[in-house]
C-alpha positions as CSV (number, residue, x, y, z in Angstrom):
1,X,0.0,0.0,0.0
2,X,1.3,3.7,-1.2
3,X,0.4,6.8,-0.2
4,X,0.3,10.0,-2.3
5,X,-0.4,13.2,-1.7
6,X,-2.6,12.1,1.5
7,X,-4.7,9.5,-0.7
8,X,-4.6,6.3,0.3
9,X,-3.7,3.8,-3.2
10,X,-4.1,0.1,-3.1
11,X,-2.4,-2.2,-5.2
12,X,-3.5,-5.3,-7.4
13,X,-2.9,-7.5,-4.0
14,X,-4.8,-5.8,-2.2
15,X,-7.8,-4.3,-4.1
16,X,-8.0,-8.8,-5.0
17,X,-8.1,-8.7,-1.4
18,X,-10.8,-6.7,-0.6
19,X,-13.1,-7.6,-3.8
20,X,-12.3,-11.7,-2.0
21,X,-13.6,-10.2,1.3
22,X,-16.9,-8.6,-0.3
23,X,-17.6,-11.8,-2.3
24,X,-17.3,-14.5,0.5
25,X,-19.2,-11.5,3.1
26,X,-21.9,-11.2,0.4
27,X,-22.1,-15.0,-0.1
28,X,-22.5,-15.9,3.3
29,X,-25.1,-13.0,4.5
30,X,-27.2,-13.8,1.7
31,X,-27.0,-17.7,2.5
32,X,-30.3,-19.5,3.5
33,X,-29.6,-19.8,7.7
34,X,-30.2,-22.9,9.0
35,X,-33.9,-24.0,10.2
36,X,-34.3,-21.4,13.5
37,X,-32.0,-19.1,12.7
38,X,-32.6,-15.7,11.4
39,X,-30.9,-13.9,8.0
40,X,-29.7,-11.6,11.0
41,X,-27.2,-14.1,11.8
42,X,-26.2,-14.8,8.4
43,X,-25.6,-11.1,7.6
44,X,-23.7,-11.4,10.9
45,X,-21.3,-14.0,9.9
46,X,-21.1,-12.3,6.6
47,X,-19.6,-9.0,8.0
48,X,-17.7,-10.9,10.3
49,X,-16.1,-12.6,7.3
50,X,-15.5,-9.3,5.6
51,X,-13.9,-8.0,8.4
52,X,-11.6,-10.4,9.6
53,X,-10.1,-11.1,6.4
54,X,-8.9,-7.8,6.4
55,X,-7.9,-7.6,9.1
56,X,-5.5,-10.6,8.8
57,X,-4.8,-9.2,5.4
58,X,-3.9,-5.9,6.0
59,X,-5.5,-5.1,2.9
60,X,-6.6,-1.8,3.6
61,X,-5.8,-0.8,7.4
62,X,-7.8,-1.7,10.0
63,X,-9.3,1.3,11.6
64,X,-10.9,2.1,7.6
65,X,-12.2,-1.7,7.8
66,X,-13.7,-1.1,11.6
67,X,-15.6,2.2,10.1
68,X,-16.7,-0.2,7.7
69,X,-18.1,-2.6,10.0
70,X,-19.5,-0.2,12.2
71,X,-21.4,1.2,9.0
72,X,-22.6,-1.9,7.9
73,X,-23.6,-3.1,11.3
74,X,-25.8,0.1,11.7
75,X,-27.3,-0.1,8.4
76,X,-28.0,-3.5,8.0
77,X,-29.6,-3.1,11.7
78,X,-28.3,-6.7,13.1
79,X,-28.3,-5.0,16.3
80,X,-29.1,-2.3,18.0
81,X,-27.0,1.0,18.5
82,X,-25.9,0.6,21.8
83,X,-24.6,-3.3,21.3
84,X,-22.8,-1.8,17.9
85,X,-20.7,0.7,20.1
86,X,-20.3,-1.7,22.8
87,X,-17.0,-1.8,22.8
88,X,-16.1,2.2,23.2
89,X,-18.0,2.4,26.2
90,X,-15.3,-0.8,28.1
91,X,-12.7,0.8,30.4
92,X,-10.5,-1.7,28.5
93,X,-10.6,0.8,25.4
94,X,-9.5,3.5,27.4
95,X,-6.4,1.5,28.8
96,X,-5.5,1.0,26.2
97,X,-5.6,5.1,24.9
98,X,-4.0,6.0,28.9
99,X,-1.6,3.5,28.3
100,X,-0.6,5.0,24.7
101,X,-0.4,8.4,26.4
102,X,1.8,7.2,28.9
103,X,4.1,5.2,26.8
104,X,4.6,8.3,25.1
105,X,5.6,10.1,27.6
106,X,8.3,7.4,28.7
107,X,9.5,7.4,25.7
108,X,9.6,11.1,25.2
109,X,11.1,11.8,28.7
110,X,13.9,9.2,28.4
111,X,12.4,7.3,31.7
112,X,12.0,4.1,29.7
113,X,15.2,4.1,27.9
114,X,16.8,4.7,31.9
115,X,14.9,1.9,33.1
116,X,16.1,-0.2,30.0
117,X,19.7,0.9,30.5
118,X,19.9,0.2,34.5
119,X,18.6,-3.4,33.9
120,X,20.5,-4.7,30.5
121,X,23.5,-3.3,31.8
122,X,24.0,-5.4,34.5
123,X,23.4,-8.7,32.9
124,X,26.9,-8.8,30.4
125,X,29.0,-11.8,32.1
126,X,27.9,-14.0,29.0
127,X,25.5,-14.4,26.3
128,X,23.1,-16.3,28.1
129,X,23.2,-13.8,31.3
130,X,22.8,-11.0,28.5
131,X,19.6,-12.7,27.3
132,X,18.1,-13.1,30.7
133,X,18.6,-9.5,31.2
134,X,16.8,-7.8,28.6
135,X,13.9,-10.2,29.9
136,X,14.5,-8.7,33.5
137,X,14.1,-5.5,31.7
138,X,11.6,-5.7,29.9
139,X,9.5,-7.7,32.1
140,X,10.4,-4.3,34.4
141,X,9.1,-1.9,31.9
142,X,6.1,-4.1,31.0
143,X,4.6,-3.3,34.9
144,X,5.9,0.5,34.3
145,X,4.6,1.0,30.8
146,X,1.4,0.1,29.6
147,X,1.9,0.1,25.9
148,X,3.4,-3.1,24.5
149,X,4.2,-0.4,21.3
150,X,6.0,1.9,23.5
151,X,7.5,-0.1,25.4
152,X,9.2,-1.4,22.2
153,X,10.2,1.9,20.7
154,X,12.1,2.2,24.4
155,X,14.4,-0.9,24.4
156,X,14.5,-2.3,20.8
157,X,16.9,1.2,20.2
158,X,18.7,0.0,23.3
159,X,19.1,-3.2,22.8
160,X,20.6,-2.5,19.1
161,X,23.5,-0.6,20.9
162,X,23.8,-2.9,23.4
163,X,24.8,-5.2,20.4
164,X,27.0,-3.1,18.8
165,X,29.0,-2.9,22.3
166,X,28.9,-6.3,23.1
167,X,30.3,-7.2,19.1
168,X,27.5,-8.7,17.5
169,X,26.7,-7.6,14.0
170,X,23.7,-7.0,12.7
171,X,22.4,-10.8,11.0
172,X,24.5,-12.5,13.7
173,X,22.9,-15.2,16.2
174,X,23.3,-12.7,19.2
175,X,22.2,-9.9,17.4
176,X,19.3,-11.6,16.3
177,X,18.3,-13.2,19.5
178,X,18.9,-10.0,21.6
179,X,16.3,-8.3,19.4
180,X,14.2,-11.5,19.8
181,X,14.1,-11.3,22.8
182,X,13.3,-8.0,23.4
183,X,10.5,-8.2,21.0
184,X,9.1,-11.5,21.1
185,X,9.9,-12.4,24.5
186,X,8.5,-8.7,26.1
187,X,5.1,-9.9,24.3
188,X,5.2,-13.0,25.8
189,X,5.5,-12.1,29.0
190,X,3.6,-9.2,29.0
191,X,0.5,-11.7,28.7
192,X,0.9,-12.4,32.7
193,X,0.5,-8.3,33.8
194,X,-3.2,-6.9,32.6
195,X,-2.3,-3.6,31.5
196,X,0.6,-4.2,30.1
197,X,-0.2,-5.9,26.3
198,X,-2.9,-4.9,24.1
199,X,-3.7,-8.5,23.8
200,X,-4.6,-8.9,27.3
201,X,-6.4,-5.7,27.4
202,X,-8.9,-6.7,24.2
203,X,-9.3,-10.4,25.7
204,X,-10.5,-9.2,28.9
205,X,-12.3,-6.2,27.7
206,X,-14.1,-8.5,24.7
207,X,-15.0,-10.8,28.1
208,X,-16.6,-7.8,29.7
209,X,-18.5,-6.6,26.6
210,X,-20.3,-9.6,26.1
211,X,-20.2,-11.4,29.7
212,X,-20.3,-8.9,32.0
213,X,-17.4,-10.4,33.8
214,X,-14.6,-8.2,35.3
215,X,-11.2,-8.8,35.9
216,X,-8.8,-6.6,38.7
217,X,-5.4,-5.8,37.9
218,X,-4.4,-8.0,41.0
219,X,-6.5,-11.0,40.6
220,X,-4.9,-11.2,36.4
221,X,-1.3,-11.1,38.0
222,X,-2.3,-14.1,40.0
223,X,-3.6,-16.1,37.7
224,X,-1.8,-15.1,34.8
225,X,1.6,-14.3,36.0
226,X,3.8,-17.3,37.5
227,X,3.1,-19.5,34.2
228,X,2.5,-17.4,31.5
229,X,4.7,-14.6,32.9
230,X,7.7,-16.1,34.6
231,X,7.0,-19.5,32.9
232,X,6.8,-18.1,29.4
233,X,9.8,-16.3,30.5
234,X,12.2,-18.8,31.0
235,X,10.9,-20.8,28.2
236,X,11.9,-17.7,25.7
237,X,15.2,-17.4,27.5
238,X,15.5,-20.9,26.7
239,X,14.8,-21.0,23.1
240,X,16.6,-18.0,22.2
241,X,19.9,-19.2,23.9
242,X,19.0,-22.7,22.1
243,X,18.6,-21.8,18.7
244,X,20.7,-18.2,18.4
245,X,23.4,-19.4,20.2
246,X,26.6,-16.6,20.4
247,X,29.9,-16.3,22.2
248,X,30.5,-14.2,25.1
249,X,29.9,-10.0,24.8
250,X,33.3,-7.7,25.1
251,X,33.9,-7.0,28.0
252,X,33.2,-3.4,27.7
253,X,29.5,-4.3,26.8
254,X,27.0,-2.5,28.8
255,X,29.1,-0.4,30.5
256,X,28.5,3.4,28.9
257,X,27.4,5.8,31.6
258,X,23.6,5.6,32.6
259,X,22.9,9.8,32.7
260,X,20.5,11.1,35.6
261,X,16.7,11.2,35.2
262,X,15.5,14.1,34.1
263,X,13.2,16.7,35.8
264,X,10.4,16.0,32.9
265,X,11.5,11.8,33.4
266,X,10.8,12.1,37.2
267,X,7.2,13.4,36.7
268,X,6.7,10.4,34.3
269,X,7.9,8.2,36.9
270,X,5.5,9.8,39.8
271,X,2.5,9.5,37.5
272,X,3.4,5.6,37.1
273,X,3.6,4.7,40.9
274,X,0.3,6.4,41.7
275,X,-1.0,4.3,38.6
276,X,0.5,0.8,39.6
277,X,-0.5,1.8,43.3
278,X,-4.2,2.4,42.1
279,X,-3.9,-0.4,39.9
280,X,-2.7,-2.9,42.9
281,X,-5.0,-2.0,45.0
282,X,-8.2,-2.1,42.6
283,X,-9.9,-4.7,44.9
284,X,-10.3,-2.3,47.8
285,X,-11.6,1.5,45.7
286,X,-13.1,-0.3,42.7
287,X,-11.9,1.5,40.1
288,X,-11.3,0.0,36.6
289,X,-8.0,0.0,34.8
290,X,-9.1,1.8,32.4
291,X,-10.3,4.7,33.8
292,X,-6.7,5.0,36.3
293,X,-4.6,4.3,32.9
294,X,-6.7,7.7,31.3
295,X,-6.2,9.6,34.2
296,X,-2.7,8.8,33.8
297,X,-2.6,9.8,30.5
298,X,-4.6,13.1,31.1
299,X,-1.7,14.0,33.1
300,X,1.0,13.2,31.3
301,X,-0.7,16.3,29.4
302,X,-1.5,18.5,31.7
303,X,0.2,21.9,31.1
304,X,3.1,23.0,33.4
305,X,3.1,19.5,34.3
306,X,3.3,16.9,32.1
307,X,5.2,16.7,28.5
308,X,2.5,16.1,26.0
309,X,0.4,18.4,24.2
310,X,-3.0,18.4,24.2
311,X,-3.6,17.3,20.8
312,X,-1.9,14.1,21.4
313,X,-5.2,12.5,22.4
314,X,-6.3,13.5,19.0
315,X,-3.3,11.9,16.8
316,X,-4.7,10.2,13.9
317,X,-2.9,7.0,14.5
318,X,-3.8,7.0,17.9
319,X,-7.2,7.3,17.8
320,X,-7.2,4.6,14.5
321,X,-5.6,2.1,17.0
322,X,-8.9,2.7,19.5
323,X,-11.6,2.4,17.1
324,X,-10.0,-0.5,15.9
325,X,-9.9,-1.8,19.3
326,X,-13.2,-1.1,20.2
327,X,-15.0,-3.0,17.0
328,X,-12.8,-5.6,18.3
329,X,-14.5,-5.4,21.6
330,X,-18.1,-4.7,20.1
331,X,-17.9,-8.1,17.2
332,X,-18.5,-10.6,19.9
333,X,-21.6,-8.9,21.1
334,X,-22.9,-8.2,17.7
335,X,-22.2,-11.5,17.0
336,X,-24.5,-12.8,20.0
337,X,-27.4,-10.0,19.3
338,X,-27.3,-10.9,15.9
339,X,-28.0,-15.0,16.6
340,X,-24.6,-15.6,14.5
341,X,-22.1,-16.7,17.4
342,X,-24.4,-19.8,18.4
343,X,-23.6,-20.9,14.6
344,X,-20.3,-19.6,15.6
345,X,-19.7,-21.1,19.0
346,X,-21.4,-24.3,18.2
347,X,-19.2,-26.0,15.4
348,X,-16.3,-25.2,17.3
349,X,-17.2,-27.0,20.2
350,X,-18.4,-29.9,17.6
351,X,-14.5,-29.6,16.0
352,X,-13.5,-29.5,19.7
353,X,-15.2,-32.1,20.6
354,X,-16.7,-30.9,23.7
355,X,-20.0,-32.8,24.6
356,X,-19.6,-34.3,27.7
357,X,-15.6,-33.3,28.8
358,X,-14.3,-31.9,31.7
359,X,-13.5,-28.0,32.7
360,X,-10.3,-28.9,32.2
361,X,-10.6,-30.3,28.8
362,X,-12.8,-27.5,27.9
363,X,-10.2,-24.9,29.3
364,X,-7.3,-26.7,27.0
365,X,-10.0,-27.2,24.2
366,X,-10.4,-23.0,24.3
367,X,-6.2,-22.4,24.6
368,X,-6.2,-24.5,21.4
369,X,-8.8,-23.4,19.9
370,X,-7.6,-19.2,20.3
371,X,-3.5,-20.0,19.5
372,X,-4.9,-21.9,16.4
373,X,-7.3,-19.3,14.9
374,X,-4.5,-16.6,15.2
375,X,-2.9,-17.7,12.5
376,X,-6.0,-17.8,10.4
377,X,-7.2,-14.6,11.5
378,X,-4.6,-12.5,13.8
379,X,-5.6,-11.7,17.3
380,X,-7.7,-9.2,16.5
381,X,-10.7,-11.6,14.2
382,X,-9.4,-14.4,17.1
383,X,-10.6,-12.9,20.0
384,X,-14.7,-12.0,18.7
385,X,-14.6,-15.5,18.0
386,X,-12.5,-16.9,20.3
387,X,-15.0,-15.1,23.5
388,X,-18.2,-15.9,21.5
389,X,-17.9,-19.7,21.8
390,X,-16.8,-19.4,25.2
391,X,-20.3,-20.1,26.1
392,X,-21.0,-23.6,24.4
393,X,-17.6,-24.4,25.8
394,X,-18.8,-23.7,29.1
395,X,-22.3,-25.4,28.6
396,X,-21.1,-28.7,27.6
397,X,-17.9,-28.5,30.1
398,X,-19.5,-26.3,33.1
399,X,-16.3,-24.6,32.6
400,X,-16.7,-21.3,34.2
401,X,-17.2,-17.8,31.7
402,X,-14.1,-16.1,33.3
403,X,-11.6,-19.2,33.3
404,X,-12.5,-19.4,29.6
405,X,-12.0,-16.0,28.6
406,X,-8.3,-16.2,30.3
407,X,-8.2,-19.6,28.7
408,X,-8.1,-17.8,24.9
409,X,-4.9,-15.5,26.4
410,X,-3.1,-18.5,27.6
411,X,-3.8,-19.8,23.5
412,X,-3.0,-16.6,22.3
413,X,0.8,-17.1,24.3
414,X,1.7,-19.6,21.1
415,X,2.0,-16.8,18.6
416,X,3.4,-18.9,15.7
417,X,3.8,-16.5,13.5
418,X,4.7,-12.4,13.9
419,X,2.3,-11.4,11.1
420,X,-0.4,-12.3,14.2
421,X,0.7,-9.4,16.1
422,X,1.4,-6.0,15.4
423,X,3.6,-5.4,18.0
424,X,5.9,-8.4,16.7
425,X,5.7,-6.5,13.5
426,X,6.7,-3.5,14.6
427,X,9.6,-4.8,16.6
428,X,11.0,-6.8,14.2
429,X,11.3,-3.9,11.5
430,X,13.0,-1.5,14.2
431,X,14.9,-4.0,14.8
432,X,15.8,-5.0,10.8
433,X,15.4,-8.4,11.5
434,X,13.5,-11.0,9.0
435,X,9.7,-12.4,9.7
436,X,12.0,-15.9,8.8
437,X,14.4,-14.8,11.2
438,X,11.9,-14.5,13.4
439,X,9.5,-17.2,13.1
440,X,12.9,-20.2,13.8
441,X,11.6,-18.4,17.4
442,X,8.2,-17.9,16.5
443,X,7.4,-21.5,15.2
444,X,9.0,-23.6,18.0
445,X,8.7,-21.4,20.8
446,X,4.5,-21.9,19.9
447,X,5.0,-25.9,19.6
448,X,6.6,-25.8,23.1
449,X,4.0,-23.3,24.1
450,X,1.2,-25.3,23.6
451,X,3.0,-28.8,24.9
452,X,4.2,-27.2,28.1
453,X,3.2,-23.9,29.5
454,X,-0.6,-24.2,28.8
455,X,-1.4,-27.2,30.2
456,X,1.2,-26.2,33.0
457,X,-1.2,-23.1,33.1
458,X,-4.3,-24.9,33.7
459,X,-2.5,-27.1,36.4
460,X,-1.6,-24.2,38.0
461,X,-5.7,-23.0,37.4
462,X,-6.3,-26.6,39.1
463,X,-4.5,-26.1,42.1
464,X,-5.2,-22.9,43.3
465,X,-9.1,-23.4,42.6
466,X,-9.7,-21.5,39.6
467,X,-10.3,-24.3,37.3
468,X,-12.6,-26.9,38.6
């Protein structure tokens, strides 16, 4: 895709894209619906179709495709107003737009790229060590920084001149598996912390839209964090060392002078520990992530005090990221209004083969059901989906709605390949390392994924009572 002169040109690939996406959408809304089922749920299906296949495409960018939807939705009527724009009215969405603001501001104020320094620094004794350390670091920023994005702009810079120091060229093993790392394995283990991956935040916030079901900043941590956080973790460190294997850095790596924070960097950082304060401690006021992460941001804005403009909250980009977000949030509802996701739901818990299992089967049956349909239809068709057959799961299993919905983010943990995830995307071009590069991580690091940390996930679920 080109742009010229503020127009937006699409090539032969992708107007063959789109004209596909139209054909199989008008084919399927216009199909007879089964015997009890309305044309509503057809047309449903239809621009469910439509939609995700651009969105996996990338045919024409998502936020125009989400207008689309949104349009269609409304005009086709499939269900009402209000279930349409369900999604802008979760506090997910807006933790997501506070935790752009903030990252932002991090980045801006050189408080992420200190944090990053301090950390990856002091981990230089041998490749390995270096490896673990941009985890530590990132893993660091990831309960700092609420924007998986930002938080990559921060350290993939950081790690590239950590490289250079420690003698890897660019193409070689440990250059490739320190960006990797900071890329890949940040993603990964920013799935255990709530706030702190866009992933999590649409999972949880697609959970709320259409179940009603809420889940704190503390109680995510503690179900999400020791396997699919520190677990994950150590698997990436793992794999990375396994398959990029490097000698030793100089001995000089790591070691340039860390400069003081900055008057404008120490305001970034107050505004973060009231927010991770409010955050941890959500059980006792109440108040959703969403709406701390905006304050947040509002702050980071506020004049004589924070760094950002105003019109930051308005930045075209920005606010393209939220409406996509927030169709993402609204599909499963529309879905369910719309009489589609029963369709939907039930033949994947007939390909699942669900009737009659336990919760436990039914929580793995979900995992594999979520990691699998990313790579047909990236995370952002995968979740809709994903949440909306959560409840024929859960009828046939009497697996409970909320250990299902976290059930599709330990799935969405096997990533198997970057194209899934826009982060991953991003990261690996800053970085100028290949999608093949990247997916000799990508590929295996899923296998072992699903193999090892999800059902070591739903142990863990098992034990602690989560998960009958």
């Amino acid at each position: 895709m080109s742009t010229a002169s503020g127009a937006m040109r699409l090539g032969t690939w992708q107007i063959a894209m789109v004209l596909l996406a139209v054909t199989i959408g008008l084919i399927t809304a216009t199909t007879t619906p089964p015997e009890g089922v309305g044309q509503a749920a057809m047309i449903g299906l239809g621009l469910t179709a439509f939609t995700v296949l651009l969105w996996a495409t990338a045919a024409i960018p998502p936020p125009i495709t989400s207008i689309v939807f949104l349009i269609a939705a409304l005009a086709t009527q499939i269900a009402a107003p209000t279930t349409v724009f369900k999604g802008f009215l979760s506090s997910a969405l807006w933790l997501v737009m506070g935790g752009l603001l903030i990252g932002t501001a991090a980045e801006r104020s050189g408080f992420g790229r200190w944090v990053a320094k301090r950390f990856l620094g002091r981990f230089r004794s041998s490749y390995p060590m270096l490896i673990l350390g941009i985890l530590v670091g990132t893993t660091t920023l990831s309960f700092l920084i609420p924007a998986n994005m930002g938080r990559t702009a921060i350290t993939v810079p950081v790690v590239m001149a950590l490289c250079r120091e420690a003698g890897y060229a660019p193409g070689s093993n440990g250059y490739i598996g320190a960006v990797l790392t900071a890329v890949v394995g940040n993603f990964a283990v920013a799935l255990g912390i709530l706030p702190a991956n866009l992933l999590n935040i649409m999972i949880v916030g697609s959970g709320e839209a259409l179940y009603g079901v809420r889940i704190p900043y503390m109680e995510y941590l503690y179900l999400c964090g020791p396997v699919l956080g520190v677990g994950k973790g150590l698997l990436v460190w793992a794999t990375v060392v396994r398959i990029f294997p490097a000698p030793p850095p100089l001995n000089d790596a790591g070691s340039a002078t860390i400069e003081p924070l900055t008057a404008e960097a120490k305001r970034v950082a107050a505004i973060l520990a009231l927010a991770i304060l409010l955050w941890a401690t959500d059980f006792m006021h109440g108040i959703a992530p969403g709406w701390v992460a905006l304050a947040a941001g509002l702050l980071c804005m506020m004049p004589g005090f924070g760094l950002l403009e105003p019109s930051e909250a308005f930045d075209l980009r920005r606010l393209g990221l939220c409406v996509w977000v927030g169709v993402v949030l609204s599909l499963g509802a529309v879905l369910t209004e719309a009489g589609a996701s029963k369709l939907v739901s039930g033949f994947l818990a007939n390909v699942a083969m669900v009737e009659g299992k336990s919760a436990l089967y039914g929580s793995l049956a979900m995992s594999f059901i979520a990691s699998l349909l990313g790579v047909i239809g990236t995370t952002g068709g995968t979740i809709p989906i994903s949440t909306a057959t959560i409840e024929a799961v859960a009828a046939a299993t009497s697996l409970p709605i909320k250990t299902g919905i976290l059930s599709i983010t330990s799935g969405m943990s096997a990533v198997f390949f970057p194209y899934e995830a826009a982060p991953l995307v991003v990261g690996i071009g800053l970085g100028k390392v290949s999608a093949a590069s990247a997916a000799r991580l990508t590929v295996p690091l899923s296998i072992l994924t699903l193999l090892i940390i999800v059902p070591l996930n739903a142990l863990w679920w098992r034990f602690i009572g989560f998960l009958p």
